[in-house]
Structures are given as structure tokens and as C-alpha cells.
GUVOSE-126627 format. One record per residue (C-alpha): residue in one letter; x, y, z. Coordinates in Angstrom, 3 decimals. Each point is the difference from the previous one (the first is absolute). Example, Ala and Ser with C-alpha at 12.3 -4.5 7.8 and 13.67 -1.06 7.14 Angstrom:
<atoms>
<atom><resn>A</resn><x>12.300</x><y>-4.500</y><z>7.800</z></atom>
<atom><resn>S</resn><x>1.370</x><y>3.440</y><z>-0.660</z></atom>
</atoms>
This chain:
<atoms>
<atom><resn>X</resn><x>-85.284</x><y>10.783</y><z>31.757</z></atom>
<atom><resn>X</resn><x>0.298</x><y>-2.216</y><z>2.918</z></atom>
<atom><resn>X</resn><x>3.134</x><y>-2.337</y><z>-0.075</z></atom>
<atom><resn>X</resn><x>-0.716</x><y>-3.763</y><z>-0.763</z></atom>
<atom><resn>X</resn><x>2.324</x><y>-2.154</y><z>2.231</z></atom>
<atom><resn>X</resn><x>0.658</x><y>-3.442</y><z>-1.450</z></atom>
<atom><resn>X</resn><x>1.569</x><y>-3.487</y><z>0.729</z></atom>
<atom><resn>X</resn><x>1.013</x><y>-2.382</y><z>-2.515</z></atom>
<atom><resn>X</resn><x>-0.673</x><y>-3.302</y><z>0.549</z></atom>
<atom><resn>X</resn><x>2.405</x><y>-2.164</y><z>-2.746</z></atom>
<atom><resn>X</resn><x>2.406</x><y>-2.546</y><z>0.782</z></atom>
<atom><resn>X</resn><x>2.541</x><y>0.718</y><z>-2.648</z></atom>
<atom><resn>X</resn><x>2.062</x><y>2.744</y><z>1.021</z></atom>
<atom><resn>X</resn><x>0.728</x><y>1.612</y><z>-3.495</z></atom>
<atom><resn>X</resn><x>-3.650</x><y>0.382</y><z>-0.428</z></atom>
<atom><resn>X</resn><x>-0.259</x><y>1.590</y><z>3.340</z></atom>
<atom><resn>X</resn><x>2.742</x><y>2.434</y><z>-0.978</z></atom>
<atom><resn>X</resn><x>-1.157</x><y>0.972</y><z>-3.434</z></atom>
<atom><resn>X</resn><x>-3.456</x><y>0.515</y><z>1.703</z></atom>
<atom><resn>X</resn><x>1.652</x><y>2.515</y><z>2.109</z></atom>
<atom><resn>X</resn><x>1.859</x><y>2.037</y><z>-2.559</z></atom>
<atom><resn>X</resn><x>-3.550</x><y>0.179</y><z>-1.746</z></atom>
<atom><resn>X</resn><x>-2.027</x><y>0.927</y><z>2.721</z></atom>
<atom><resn>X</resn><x>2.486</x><y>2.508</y><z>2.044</z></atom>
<atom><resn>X</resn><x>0.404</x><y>2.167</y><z>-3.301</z></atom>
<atom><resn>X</resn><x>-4.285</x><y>0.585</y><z>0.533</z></atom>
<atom><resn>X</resn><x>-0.331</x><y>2.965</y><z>2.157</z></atom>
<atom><resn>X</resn><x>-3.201</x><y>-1.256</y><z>1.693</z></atom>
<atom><resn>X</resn><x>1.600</x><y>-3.665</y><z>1.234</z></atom>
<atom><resn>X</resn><x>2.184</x><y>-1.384</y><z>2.673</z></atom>
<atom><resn>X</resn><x>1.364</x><y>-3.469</y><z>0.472</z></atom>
<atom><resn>X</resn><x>-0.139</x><y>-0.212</y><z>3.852</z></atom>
<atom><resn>X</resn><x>1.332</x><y>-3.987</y><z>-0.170</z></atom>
<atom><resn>X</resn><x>0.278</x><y>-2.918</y><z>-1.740</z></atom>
<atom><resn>X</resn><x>-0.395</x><y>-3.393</y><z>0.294</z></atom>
<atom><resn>X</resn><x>1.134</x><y>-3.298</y><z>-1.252</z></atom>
<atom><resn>X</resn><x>-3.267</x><y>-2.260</y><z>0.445</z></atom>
<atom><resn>X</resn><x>-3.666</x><y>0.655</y><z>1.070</z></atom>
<atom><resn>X</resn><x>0.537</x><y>-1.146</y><z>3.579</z></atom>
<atom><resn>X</resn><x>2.486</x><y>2.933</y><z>0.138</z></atom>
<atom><resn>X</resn><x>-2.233</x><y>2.933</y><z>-1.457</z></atom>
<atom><resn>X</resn><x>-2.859</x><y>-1.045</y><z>2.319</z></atom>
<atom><resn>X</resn><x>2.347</x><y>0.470</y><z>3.011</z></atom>
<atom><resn>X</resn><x>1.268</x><y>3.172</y><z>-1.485</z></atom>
<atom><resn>X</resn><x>-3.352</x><y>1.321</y><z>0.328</z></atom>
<atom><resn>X</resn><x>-0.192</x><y>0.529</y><z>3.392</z></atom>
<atom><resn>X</resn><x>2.523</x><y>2.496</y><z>0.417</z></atom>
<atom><resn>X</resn><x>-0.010</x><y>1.499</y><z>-3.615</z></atom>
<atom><resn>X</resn><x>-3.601</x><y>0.162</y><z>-0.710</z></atom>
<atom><resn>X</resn><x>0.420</x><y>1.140</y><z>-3.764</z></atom>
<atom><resn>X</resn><x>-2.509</x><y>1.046</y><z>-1.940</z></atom>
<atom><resn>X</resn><x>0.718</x><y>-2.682</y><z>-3.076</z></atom>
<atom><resn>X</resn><x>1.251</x><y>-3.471</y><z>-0.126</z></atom>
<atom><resn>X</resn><x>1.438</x><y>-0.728</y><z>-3.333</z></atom>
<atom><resn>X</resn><x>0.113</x><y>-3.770</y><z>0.463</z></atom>
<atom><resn>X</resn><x>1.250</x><y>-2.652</y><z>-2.135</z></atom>
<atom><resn>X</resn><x>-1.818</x><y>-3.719</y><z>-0.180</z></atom>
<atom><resn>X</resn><x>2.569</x><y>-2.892</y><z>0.197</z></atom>
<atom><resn>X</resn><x>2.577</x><y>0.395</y><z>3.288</z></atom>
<atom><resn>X</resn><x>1.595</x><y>-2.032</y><z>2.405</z></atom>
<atom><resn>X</resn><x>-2.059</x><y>-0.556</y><z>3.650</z></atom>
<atom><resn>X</resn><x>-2.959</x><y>1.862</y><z>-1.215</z></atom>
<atom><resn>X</resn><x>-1.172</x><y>0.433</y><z>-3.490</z></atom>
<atom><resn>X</resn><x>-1.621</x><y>3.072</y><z>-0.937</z></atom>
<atom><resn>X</resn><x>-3.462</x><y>-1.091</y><z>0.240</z></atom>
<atom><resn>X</resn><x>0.414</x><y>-1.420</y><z>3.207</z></atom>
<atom><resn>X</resn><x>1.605</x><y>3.282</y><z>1.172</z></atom>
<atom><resn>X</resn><x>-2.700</x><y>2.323</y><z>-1.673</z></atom>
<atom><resn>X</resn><x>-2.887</x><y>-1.874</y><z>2.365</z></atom>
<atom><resn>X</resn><x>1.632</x><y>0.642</y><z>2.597</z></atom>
<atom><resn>X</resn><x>1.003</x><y>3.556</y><z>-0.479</z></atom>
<atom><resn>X</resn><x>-3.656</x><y>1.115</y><z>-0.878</z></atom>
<atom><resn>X</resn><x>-1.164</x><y>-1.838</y><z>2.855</z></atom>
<atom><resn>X</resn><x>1.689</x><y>2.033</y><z>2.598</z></atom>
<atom><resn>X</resn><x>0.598</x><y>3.175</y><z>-1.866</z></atom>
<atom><resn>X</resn><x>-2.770</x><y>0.953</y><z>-2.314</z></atom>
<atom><resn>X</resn><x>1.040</x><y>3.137</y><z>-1.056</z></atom>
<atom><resn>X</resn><x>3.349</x><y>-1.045</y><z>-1.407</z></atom>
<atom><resn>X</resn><x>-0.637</x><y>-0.529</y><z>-4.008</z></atom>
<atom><resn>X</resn><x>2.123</x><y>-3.375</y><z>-1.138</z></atom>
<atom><resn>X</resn><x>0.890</x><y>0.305</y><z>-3.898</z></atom>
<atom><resn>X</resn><x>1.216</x><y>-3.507</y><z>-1.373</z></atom>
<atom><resn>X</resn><x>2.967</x><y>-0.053</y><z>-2.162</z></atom>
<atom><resn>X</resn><x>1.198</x><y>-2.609</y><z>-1.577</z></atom>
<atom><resn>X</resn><x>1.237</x><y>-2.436</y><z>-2.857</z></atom>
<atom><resn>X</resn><x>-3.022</x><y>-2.014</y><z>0.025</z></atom>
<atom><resn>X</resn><x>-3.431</x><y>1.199</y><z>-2.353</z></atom>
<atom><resn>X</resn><x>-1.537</x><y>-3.608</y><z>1.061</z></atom>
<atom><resn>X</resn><x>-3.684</x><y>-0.076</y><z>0.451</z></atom>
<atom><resn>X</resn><x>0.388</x><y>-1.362</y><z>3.472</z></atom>
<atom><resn>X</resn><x>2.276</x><y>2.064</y><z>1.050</z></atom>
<atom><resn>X</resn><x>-1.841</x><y>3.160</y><z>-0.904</z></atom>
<atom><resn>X</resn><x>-3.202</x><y>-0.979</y><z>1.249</z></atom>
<atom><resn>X</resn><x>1.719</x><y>-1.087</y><z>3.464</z></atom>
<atom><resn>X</resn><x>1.397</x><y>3.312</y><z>0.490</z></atom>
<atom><resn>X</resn><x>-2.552</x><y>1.827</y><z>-0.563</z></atom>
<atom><resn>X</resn><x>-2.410</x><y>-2.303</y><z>2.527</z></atom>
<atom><resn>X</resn><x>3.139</x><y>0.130</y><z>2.647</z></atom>
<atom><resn>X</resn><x>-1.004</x><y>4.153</y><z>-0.343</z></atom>
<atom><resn>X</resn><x>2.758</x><y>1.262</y><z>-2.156</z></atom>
<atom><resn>X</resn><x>-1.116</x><y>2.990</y><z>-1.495</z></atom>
<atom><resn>X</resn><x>1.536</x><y>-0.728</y><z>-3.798</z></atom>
<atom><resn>X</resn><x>2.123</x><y>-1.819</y><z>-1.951</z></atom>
<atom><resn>X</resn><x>3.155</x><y>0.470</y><z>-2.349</z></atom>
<atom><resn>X</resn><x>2.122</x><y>-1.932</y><z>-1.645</z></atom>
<atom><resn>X</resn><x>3.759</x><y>0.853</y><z>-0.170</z></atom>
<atom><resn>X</resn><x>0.210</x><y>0.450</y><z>-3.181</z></atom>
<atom><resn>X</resn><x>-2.275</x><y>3.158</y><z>0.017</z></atom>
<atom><resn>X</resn><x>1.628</x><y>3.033</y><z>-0.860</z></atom>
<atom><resn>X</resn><x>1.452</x><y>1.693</y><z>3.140</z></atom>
<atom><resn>X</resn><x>-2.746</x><y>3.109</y><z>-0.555</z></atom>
<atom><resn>X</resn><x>-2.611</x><y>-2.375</y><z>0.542</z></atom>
<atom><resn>X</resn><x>1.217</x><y>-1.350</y><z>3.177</z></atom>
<atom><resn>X</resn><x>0.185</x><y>3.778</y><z>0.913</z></atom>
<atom><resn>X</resn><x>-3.155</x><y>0.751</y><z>-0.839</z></atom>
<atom><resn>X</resn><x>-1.379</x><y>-3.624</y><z>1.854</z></atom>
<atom><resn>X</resn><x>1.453</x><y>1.552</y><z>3.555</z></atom>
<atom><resn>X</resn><x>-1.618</x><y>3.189</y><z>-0.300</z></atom>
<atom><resn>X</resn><x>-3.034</x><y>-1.524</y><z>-1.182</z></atom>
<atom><resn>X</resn><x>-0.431</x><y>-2.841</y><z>2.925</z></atom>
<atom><resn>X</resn><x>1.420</x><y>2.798</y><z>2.291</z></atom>
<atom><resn>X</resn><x>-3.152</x><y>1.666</y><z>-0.532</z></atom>
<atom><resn>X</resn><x>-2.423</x><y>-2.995</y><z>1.034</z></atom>
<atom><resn>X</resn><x>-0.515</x><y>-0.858</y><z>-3.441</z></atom>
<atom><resn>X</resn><x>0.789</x><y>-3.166</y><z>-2.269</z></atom>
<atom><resn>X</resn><x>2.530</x><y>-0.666</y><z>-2.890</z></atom>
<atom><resn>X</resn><x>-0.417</x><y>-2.673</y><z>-2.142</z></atom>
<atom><resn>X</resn><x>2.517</x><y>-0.503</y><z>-2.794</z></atom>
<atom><resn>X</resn><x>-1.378</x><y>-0.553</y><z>-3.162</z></atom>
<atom><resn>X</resn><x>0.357</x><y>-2.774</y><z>-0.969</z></atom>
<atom><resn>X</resn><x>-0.924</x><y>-1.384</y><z>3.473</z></atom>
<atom><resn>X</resn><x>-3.339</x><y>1.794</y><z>0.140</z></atom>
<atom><resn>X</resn><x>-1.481</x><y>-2.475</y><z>-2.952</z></atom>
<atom><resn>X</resn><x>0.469</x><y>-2.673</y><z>2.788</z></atom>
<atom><resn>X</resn><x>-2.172</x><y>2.211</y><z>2.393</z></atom>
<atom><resn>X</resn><x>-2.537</x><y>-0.094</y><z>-3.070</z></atom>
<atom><resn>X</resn><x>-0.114</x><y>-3.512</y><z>-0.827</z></atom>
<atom><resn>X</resn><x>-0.654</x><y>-1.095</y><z>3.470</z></atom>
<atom><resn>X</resn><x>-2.657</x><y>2.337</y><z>0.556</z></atom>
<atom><resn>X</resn><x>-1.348</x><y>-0.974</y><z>-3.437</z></atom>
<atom><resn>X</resn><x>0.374</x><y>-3.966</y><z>1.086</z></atom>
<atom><resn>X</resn><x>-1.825</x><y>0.501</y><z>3.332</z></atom>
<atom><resn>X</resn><x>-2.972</x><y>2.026</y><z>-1.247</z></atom>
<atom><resn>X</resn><x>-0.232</x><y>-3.388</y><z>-2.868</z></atom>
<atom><resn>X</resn><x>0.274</x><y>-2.137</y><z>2.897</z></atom>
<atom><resn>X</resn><x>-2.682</x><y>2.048</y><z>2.077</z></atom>
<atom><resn>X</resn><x>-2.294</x><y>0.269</y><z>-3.296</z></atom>
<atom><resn>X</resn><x>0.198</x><y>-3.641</y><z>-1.168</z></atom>
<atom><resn>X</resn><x>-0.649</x><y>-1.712</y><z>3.801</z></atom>
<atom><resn>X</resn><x>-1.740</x><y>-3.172</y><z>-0.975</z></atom>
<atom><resn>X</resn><x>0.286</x><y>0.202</y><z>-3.681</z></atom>
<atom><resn>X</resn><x>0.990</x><y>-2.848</y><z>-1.898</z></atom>
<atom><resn>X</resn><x>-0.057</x><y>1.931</y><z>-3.055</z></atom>
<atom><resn>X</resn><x>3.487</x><y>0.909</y><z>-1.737</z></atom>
<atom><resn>X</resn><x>0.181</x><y>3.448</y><z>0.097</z></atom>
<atom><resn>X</resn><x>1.407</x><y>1.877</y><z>-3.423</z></atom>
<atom><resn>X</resn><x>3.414</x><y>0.208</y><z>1.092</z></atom>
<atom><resn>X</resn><x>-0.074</x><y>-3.676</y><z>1.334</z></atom>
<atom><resn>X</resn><x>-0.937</x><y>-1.097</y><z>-3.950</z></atom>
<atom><resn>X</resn><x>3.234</x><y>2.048</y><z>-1.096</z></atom>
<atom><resn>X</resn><x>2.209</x><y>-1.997</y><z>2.170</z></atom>
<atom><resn>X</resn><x>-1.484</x><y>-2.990</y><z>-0.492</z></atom>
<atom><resn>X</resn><x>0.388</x><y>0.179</y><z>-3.463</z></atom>
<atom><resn>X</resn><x>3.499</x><y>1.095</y><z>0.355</z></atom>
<atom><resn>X</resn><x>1.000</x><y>-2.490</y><z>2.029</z></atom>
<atom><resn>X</resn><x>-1.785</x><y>-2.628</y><z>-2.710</z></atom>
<atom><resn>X</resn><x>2.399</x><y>1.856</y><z>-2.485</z></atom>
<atom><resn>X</resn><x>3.086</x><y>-1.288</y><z>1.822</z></atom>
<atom><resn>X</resn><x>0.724</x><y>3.314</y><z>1.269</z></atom>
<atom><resn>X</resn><x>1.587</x><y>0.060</y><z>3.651</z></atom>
<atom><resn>X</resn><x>-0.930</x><y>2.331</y><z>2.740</z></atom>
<atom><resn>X</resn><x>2.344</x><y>2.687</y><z>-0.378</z></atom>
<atom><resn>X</resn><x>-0.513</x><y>-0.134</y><z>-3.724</z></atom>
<atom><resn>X</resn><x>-4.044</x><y>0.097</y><z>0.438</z></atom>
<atom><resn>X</resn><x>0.747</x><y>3.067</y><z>2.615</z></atom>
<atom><resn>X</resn><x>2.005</x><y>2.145</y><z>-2.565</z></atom>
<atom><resn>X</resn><x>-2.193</x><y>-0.750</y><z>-2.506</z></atom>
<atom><resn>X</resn><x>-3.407</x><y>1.175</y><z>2.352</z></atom>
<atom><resn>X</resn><x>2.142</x><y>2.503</y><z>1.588</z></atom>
<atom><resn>X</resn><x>-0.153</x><y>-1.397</y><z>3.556</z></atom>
<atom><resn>X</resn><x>2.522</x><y>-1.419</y><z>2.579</z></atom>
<atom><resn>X</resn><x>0.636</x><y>-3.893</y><z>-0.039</z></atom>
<atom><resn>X</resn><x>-1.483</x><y>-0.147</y><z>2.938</z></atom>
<atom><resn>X</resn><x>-3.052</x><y>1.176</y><z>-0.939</z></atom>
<atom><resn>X</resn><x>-0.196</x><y>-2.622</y><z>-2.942</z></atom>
<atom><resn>X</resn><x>1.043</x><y>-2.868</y><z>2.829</z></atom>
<atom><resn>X</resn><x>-3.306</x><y>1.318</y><z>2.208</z></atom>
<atom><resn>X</resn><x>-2.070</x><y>0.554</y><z>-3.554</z></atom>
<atom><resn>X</resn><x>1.028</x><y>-3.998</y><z>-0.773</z></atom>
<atom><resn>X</resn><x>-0.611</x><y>-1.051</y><z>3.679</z></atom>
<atom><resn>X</resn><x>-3.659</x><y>1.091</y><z>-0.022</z></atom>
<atom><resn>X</resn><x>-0.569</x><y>-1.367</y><z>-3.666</z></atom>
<atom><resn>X</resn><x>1.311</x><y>-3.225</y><z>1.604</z></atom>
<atom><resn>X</resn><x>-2.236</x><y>-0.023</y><z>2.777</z></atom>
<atom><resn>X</resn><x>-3.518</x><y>1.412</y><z>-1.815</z></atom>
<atom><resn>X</resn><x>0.400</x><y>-2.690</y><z>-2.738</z></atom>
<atom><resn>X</resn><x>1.114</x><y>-2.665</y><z>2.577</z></atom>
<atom><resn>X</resn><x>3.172</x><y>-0.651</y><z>-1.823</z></atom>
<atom><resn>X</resn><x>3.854</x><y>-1.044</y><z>0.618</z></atom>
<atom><resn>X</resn><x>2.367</x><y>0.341</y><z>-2.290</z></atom>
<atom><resn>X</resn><x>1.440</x><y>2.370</y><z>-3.085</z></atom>
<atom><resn>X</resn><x>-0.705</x><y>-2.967</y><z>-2.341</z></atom>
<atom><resn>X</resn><x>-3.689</x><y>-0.123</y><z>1.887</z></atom>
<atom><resn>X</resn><x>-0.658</x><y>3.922</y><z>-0.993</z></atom>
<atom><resn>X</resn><x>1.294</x><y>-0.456</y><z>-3.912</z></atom>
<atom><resn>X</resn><x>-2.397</x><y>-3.134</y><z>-0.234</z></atom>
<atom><resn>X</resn><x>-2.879</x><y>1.803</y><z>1.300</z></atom>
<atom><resn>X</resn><x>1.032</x><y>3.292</y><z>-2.690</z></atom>
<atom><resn>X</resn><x>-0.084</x><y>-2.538</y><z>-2.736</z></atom>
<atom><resn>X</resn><x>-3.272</x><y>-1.670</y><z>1.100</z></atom>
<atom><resn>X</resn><x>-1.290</x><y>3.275</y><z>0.125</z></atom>
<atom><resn>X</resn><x>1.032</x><y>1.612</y><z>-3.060</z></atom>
<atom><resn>X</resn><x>1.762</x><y>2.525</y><z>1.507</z></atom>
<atom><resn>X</resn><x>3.301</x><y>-0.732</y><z>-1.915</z></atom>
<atom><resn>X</resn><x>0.287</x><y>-0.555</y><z>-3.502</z></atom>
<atom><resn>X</resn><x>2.566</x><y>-3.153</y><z>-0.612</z></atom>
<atom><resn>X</resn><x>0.285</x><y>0.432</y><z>-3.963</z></atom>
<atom><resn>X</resn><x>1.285</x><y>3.842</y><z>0.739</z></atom>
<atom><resn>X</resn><x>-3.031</x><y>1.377</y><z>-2.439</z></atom>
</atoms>
């Protein structure tokens, strides 16, 4: 099997040396270099040309994202895999539009990350887990927004939130309970706002009420 050369991209230097004692006991992969910050790995590039960038998000001069851009602008064929701390949304998402070609948290078992290289080595993607149900809900939110163009309707899951959020639940709460991000509940009340031209939290439960959506003597 073809060697995978690798540089790791992590400003801490005890990650960057427990990476190494991982990945040099793997027959198949070789760290070639490190670096300390994105502007670093991109520069490393030119003479290195690995075949994976294991890349973390937040470092000094240029942040991952940043750095990933950049590196799949000039050298295409070079597969970025993020690694990091952070399972935010935003920082997900921007990864994976910068051209990264997956995502995994550090706390993933060190078999997974293994299996991550070799998979993105290949061309293909790796999506923890727990990160793909982001993937999902945004595809699910923009095939909503693409169906319901023009509607003023509430759609069903719009009536669920509404009457959560008439219930006094907050938006994390309302997302457990739907099984959906925060976020998605903060674009879910956003459009409620907008279709029934209203303002407010206290705007939304007066409207439930009004509407007989909630019961107030808990029947």
C-alpha cells in the first residue's frame, strides 16, 4: 500500500507530539513536517507536498479555515482533515466549504482518526458522527427554505416551536426536545417571526394563546 505522507498542523506542541507517536506506529503513514499555525503548513506545502493535511482550526497568524482555502486553492490534490476541539456548527460547516475533506473532534478515539487519514487519503469524505447530523439538518433546512418560497403558512415543524417557545421553553431546550441544533430552532423562530409579521418572544406566546395552540389551565 502506498505510503501516506502527512503534516500536522496544531499549535500546541504536546498534541503535535502525541500525534506523531500515533501515526509513526501505522505502517502506511509518514509525518514529513509540522507546523505551528496555518500560515506555516501552507508554506510547507511547497516543498513537502504531502498527501494529507491533518489541520487543526484555532492558531496563531492563520486559523485553520483560513489556511485550508488557501491550501485547496493551489494544491487540489492534497486532502485537508480538520482536527480539533471545537464540534461548533460554524466551525464544521466552514471547514468543510474552505474544502477540508472531514472533520474530527479530538476527543475521537485515536482508531478513528486512523481510519479518517486513510479514508480522505483516498479522495473520499469523513464525517464524524455526531457532526454528520449537522450536514443533515442543513440540507433538511434548505430544501424547507426552497419548498416554502413565498409561503406565509407555518410549516409543521414551525407550529412545534412556536408552541414551545409559548411554553417558556428556550432554544436549546426546544432543540433537545425536537432533536435539532439551537441553531436550527433560532432560524425555525426567525421565519415564524417574519411570516406572522411579529417581534418579540412575548409577541409569539400571545399569538399561541389567541390561537389555541397552548392550553393555559394545563388540561
Amino acid at each position: 500500500m502506498p505510503e501516506i505522507t502527512i503534516i500536522l498542523a496544531d499549535d500546541h506542541a504536546v498534541v503535535r507530539s502525541g500525534l506523531r507517536m500515533l501515526l509513526d506506529a501505522q505502517s502506511d503513514m509518514r509525518i514529513v513536517a509540522e507546523a505551528s499555525n496555518g500560515r506555516e503548513a501552507r508554506e510547507l506545502l511547497q516543498s513537502m507536498k504531502p498527501a494529507v493535511v491533518l489541520m487543526d482550526i484555532m492558531m496563531p497568524e492563520m486559523n485553520g479555515i483560513e489556511a485550508t482555502r488557501r491550501i485547496k486553492r493551489e494544491f487540489e490534490n492534497t486532502a485537508v482533515l480538520a482536527l480539533t476541539m471545537y464540534e461548533d456548527e460554524q466551525y464544521f460547516l466552514e471547514m468543510l466549504k474552505a474544502g477540508a475533506s472531514g472533520y474530527v473532534p479530538k476527543r475521537a478515539a485515536p482508531d478513528v482518526l486512523v481510519s479518517a487519514i486513510r479514508t480522505v487519503n483516498l479522495g473520499a469524505m469523513f464525517i464524524y458522527p455526531t457532526m454528520a447530523q449537522h450536514i443533515l439538518e442543513e440540507y433538511s433546512e434548505k430544501v424547507f427554505e426552497d419548498d416554502s418560497a413565498g409561503s406565509d403558512e407555518l410549516t409543521p415543524r414551525e407550529n412545534q416551536v412556536l408552541i414551545l417557545i409559548a411554553d417558556g421553553l428556550t432554544n436549546s431546550e426546544i432543540g433537545e426536545k425536537l432533536g435539532i441544533s439551537h441553531k436550527t430552532v433560532d432560524r425555525h423562530r426567525e421565519n415564524i417571526m417574519r411570516k406572522l409579521d411579529l417581534h418579540s418572544r412575548i409577541d409569539l406566546t400571545k399569538y399561541a394563546i389567541r390561537e389555541g395552540l397552548i392550553d393555559l389551565d394545563g388540561s
